[in-house]
N, C-alpha and C positions, 0 to 999 in steps of 0.2 A: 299166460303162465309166467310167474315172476323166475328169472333167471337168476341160478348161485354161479358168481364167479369167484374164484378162488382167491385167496387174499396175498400180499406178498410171498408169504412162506409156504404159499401152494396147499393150504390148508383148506377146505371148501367148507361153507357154517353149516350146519344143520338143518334141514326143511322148517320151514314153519310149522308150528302146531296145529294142531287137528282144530278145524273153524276158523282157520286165520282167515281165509278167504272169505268166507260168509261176513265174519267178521270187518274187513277192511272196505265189505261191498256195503254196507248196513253202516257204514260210517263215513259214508261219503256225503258233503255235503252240497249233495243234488239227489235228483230222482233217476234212478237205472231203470230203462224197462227192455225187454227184448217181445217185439212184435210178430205176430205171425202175419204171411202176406197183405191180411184183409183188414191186419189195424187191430186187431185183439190183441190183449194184453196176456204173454204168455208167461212174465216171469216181472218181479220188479224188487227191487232192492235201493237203498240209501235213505233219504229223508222223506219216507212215503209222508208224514205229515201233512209236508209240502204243497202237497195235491190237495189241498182241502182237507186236512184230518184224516184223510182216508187211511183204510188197512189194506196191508197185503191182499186180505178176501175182499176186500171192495173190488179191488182193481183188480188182480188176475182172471180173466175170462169175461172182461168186458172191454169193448172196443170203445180204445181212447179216446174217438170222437166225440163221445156221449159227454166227458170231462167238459166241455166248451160253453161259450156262454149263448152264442146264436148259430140259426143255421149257414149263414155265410162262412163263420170260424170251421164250422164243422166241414165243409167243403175243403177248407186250406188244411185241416187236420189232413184228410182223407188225401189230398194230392202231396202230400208231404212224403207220407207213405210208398203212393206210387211211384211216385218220382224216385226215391233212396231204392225200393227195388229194382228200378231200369238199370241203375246206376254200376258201375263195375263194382267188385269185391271191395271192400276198404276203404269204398271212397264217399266223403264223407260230405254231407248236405246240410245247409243253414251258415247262420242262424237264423231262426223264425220268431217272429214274436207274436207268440198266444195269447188272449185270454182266457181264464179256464175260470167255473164258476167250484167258489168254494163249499160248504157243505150248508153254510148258512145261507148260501145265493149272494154274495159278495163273490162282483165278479174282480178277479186276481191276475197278475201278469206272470210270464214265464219267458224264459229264451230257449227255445229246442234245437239240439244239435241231431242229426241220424246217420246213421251207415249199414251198407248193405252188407248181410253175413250171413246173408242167405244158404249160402255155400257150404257152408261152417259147421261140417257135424255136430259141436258141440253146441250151436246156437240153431241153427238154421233158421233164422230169424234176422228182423229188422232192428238195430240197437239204437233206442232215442236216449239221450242225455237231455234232461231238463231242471234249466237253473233255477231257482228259488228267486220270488220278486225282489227286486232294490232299489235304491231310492233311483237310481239311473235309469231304470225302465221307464217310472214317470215324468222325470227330467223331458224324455222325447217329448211326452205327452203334450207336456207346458210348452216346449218350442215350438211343436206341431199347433197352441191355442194361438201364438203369439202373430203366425201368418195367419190365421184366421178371424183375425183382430177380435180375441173374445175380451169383456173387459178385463182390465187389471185385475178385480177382484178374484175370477174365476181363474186368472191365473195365479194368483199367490194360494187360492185354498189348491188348486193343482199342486202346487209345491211344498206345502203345508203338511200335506197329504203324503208327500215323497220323504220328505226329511222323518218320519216316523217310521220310515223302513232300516234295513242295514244299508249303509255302516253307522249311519249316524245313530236314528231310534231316541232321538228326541222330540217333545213337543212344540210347535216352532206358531208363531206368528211375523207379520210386516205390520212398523208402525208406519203411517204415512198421513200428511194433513190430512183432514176432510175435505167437505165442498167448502169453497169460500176460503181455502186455508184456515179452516174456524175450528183448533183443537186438532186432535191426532185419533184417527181410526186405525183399528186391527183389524185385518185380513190374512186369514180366516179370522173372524169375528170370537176371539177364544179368550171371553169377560172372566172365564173362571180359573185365568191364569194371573199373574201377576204381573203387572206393568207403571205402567203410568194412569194416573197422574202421580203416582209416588214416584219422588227420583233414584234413578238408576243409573246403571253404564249403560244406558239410551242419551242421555243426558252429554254422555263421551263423547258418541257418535256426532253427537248436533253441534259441537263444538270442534269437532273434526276428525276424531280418532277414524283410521279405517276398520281397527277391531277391538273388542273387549274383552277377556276371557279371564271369570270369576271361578275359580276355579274350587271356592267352599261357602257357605254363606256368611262366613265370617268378615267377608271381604264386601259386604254388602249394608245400608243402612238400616236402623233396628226395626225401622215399618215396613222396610222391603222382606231384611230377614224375615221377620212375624210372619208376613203374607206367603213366603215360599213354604215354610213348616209347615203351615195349615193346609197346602194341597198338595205334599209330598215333594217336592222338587229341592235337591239339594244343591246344583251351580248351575249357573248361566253365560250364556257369550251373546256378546252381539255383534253386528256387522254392518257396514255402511254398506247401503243400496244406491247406484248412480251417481258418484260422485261425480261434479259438475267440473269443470278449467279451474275454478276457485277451489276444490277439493271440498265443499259442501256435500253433503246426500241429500239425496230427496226421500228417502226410505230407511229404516232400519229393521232387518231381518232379526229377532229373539229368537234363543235357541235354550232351551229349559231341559235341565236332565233330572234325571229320579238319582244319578248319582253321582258322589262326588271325587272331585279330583280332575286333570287335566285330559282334554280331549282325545282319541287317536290321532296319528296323521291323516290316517283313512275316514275319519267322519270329517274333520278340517277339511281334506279335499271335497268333500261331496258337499258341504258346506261350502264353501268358495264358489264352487257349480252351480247352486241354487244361486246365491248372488250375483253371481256374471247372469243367470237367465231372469231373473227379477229385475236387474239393469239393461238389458235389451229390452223386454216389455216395454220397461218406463221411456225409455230412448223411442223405443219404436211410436209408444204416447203420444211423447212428447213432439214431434212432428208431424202429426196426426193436430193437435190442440194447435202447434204455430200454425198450419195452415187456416184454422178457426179462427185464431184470435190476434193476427197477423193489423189489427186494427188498434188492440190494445197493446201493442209492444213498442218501445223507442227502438227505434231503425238504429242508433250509432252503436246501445248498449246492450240491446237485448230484455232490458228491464222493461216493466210496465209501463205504462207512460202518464199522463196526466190524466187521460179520461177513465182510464184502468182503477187508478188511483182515487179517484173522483166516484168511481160506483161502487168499490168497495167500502171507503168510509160512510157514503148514504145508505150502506145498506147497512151498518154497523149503527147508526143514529137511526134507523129504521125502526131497528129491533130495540131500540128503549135503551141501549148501551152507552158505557161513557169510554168514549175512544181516547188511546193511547197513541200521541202523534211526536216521531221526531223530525225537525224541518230542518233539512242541511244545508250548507251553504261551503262553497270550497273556497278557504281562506289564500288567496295570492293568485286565482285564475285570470284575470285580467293580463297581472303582469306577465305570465308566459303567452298567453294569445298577441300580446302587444311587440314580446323580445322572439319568441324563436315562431311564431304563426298559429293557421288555424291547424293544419294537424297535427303539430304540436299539442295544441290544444284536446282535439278528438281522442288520440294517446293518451292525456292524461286522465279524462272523460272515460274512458273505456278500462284503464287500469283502476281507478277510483271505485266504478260499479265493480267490481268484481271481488275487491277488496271488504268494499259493504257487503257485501252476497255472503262474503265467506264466515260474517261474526253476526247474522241473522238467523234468529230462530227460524224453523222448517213454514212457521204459522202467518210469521209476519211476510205482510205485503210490502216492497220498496220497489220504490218507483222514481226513472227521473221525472221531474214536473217539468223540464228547460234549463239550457242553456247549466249553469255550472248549480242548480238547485237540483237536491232527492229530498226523499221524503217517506218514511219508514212506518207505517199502520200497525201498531203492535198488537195483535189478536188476545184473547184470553184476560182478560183483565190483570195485565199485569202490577206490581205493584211497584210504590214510588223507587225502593231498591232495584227493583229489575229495570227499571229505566233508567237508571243512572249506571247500571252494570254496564249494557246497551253504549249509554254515550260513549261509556270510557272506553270502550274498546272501537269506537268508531274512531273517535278523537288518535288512539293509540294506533291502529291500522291508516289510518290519514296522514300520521306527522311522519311514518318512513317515508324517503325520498321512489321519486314515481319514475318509472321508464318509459321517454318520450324517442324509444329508437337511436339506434347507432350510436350507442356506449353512452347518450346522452340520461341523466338524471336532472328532476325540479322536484323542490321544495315545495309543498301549499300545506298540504293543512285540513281544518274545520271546522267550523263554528255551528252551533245545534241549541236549536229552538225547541223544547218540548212543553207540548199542551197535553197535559192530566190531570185526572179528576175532574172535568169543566160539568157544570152540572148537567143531568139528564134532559135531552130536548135543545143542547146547545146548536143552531144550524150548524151546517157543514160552512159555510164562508165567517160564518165566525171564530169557530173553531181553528179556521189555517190565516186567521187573523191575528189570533191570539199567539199563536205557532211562530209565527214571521214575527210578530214584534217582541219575543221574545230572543229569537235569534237574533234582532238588531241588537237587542241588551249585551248579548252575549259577544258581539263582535265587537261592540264596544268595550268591552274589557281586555282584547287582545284577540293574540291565536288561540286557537285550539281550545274554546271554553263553548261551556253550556250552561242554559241555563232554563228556568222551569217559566213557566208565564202565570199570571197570576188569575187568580181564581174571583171574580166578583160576584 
């Protein structure tokens, strides 16, 4: 019973109107039921929808257990009950997390709270509270995949799957490499939404942003816009997945809404959630695969190594393709191994890769090859502009000064070799032939130059 207490001037309001009650219980947003000892359903009120579509007359006079999706749930139904009856007056049992099947047999989640009010002349009954699914019920779900190392895919369509509940209630995909780093898969696989390969604020992400948020399509390019219009979605955001020591992602989370304008905080949160568990996965992967591939990695840097390097591009000339090679070389490494030593040297080696890490597409393979040489396999057929974007910003990230420890900074540099376009069926040793002796060209003109090798 809602209590009137009298207001400063000792004045008391007026009762509620006739139905208030009815009304406030029918307005709640969960499911009220009041149980009789054996689990039947003796009264129920708020978002009966909830429950599967169901009506008032569905549920009154049938025992709740029947709601569930197997016989095991239905045991945990039935001892839920028991137990909130043993239990003293008021005191109150759960949370539980049900599933319950909905009218179509899409089976749904719930949280049930209950308390005993058995007592209760006006009830004498068992009162469940049951909240309505959200994206945080299957949150568990995906964490609960991630110890049981399901792949990654089955965990993104887990999440995929979450993020269409409240708060959020958008339709979401992960972009992330393929096999081989060769181009960019979605998971869940949802072809009939809008992406890449048209550019986007996906595009942000790979460049480093940790979020994007469009918040009308006007803020978007005229073939991205076109393609949202045509399957209802009016803004999007996106979000960096795993970002690495270099602030790289390895993943970006799409979030696509039917409407526009700026997110809640509340879906942002639950949003942010989905990527901290999308970044776990990948993390939890990702030592999973080093322990595999602990053969192809350089021990100093963490990068691929020579042989890595080496089966990627024969399997790129495999396939009939004409690979995109930048050959690096660190302009002034000598002289610090010679003036301040060798880990000196290591320091600058290990800030250098990271630095490359951080201005490489998701696709391209870099690798060290040795000693003060990388070497960058650029996937996708990129084009003569996108490989000179590439250098500049290698060049650009190279020429700030490096930290070799204890307040100490060196100068080096870069010089870059790139073999494109070489014709179809070029071997692989000619190719990083071509590659090197372009880079000598390019050192020959000083620091910090590139230059292209030539085509015979």
């Amino acid at each position: 019973m809602l209590r009137r207490e009298a207001s400063a001037d000792g004045v008391v309001p007026p009762p509620p109107p006739s139905g208030f009650f009815q009304g406030l219980l029918d307005s709640l947003p969960a499911l009220l039921m009041v149980l009789d000892a054996g689990g039947t359903v003796r009264y129920a009120a708020g978002q009966l929808d909830r429950l599967g579509q169901r009506s008032y007359a569905d549920l009154v006079g049938s025992p709740v257990a029947d709601f569930v999706a197997t016989p095991e749930e239905r045991v945990l139904v039935e001892e839920l009950v028991t137990i909130t009856g043993r239990r003293a007056q008021g005191e109150m049992v759960g949370p539980v997390r049900l599933p319950y099947l909905d009218v179509d047999g899409t089976v749904r989640l719930t949280e049930a709270w209950a308390v005993n009010r058995s007592k209760d002349p006006g009830m004498s009954g068992i009162v469940v509270i049951l909240l309505p699914e959200s994206a945080y019920d299957l949150f568990d779900q995906a964490l609960t995949a991630i110890v049981k190392d399901v792949s990654l895919d089955e965990t993104f369509e887990t999440l995929g799957g979450a993020l269409r509940q409240v708060p959020v209630t958008r339709e979401c995909y992960f972009l992330r490499p393929g096999q081989d780093d060769r181009g960019l898969v979605r998971s869940p696989d949802r072809s009939d939404m809008p992406g890449p390969p048209t550019p986007g604020p996906w595009d942000e992400i790979w460049a480093g942003a940790a979020s994007v948020e469009c918040e009308s399509l006007s803020q978007l390019s005229s073939a991205l816009r076109e393609q949202a219009r045509e399957t209802g979605f009016a803004s999007v955001a996106c979000f960096a997945v795993h970002r690495g020591l270099e602030g790289r992602a390895d993943a970006c989370l799409v979030a696509w809404s039917r409407e526009e304008g700026r997110m809640t905080p509340f879906a942002r949160l639950a949003l942010e959630r989905a990527v901290l568990i999308a970044s776990l996965a990948m993390s939890h992967r990702s030592e999973d695969d080093e322990l595999k591939d602990a053969a192809l990695r350089d021990a100093l840097t963490g990068l691929g190594n020579r042989r890595s390097f080496f089966q990627a591009l024969e399997a790129v000339v495999a396939l009939g393709e004409q690979p995109a090679i930048l050959y690096i070389d660190l302009d002034g490494f000598k002289a610090v191994n010679d003036k301040l030593g060798h880990l000196a040297g290591d320091a600058v080696l290990r800030v250098a890769a990271r630095r490359l890490a951080s201005v490489m597409r998701p696709t391209d393979d870099l690798a060290r090859l040795g000693g003060d040489e990388f070497a960058v396999l650029c996937n996708g057929s990129p084009s003569r502009e996108q490989m000179v974007m590439i250098a500049e910003r290698v060049v650009e990230q190279l020429s700030r000064p490096l930290s070799v420890g204890d307040g100490e900074t060196v100068d080096v540099g870069a010089s870059i070799g790139i073999a494109h376009e070489l014709p179809v069926g070029t071997p692989v040793d000619t190719i990083l032939g071509r590659a090197d002796h372009a880079l000598f060209e390019a050192k020959g003109k000083g620091r910090g130059q590139w230059t292209f090798a030539t085509v015979e």
